[in-house]
C-alpha positions in Angstrom: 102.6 79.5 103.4 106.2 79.1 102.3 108.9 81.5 103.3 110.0 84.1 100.4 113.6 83.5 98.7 115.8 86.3 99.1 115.4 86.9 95.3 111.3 86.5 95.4 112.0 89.4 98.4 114.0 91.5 96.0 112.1 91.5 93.1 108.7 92.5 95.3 110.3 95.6 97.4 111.7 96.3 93.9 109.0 96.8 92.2 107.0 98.3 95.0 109.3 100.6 94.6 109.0 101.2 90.8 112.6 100.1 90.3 114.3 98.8 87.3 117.6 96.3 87.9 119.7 98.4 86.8 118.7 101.1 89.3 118.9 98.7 92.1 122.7 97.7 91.0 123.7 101.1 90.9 122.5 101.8 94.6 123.8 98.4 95.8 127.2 99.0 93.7 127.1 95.3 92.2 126.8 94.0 88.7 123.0 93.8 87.0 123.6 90.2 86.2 123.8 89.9 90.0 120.4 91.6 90.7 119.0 89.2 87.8 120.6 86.2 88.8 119.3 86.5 92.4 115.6 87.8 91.3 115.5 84.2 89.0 116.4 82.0 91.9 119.4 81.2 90.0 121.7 82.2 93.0 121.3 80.9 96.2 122.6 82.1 99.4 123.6 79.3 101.3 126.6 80.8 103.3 126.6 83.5 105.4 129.2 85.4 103.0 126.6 84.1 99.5 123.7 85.9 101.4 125.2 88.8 102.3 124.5 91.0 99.2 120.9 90.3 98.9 120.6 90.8 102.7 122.1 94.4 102.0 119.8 95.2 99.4 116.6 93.9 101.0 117.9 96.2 103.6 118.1 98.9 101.6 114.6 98.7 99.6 113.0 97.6 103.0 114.5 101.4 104.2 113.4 103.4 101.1 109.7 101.8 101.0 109.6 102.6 104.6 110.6 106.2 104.1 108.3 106.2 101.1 105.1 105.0 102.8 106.2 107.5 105.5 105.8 110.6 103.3 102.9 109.2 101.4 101.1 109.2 105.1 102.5 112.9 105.9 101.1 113.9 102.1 97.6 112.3 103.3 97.2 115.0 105.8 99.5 117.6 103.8 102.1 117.8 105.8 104.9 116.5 104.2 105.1 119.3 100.8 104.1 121.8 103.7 100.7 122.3 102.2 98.4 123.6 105.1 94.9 123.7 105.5 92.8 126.2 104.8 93.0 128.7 108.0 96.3 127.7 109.1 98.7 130.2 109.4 102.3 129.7 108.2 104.3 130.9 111.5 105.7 129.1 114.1 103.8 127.9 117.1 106.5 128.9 119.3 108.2 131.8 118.5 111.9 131.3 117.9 114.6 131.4 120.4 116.7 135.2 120.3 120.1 134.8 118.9 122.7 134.1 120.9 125.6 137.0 120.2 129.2 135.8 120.4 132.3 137.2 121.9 132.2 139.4 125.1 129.1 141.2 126.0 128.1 144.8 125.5 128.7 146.9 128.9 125.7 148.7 130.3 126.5 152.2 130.9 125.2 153.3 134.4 
């Protein structure tokens, strides 16, 4: 199996995401030729300083598909848009912590 180009990696976390180019130049803050040009194999990154910009966006998709496939697996089990089961009450387990007052405290009169 070969290894993926930087610009075959691109284009798949892309659209995973549902991404157009344009969209994924406007979060990266580069051109959409760029995006294009990398996604065709028509750039290359063969110095550390050519690779950097696709290495950022991978980075980037790689984080918002992970956050993505985190809330899908929350929504699974209706946690993440806070929809409960049935019979599940809407309070906290714990009950919450009294409120600390500020400034000096009130004197007990004996």
């Amino acid at each position: 199996m070969s290894e993926e180009s930087y610009g075959e990696r691109m284009r798949r976390l892309r659209l995973a995401l549902g991404l157009s180019q344009p969209e994924v130049a406007r979060l990266a803050g580069c051109s959409v030729m760029a995006i294009s040009l990398w996604e065709r194999g028509k750039r290359q990154g063969n110095s550390t300083e050519a690779a950097a910009l696709p290495r950022r966006i991978i980075q980037l998709l790689e984080k918002r598909l992970k956050r993505r496939l985190a809330r899908v697996a929350l929504d699974a089990d209706g946690l993440a848009r806070s929809q409960l089961p049935n019979g599940v009450a809407r309070e906290p387990l714990v009950p919450p912590p009294e409120k600390r007052r500020r400034g000096r405290p009130k004197k007990v009169q004996a």
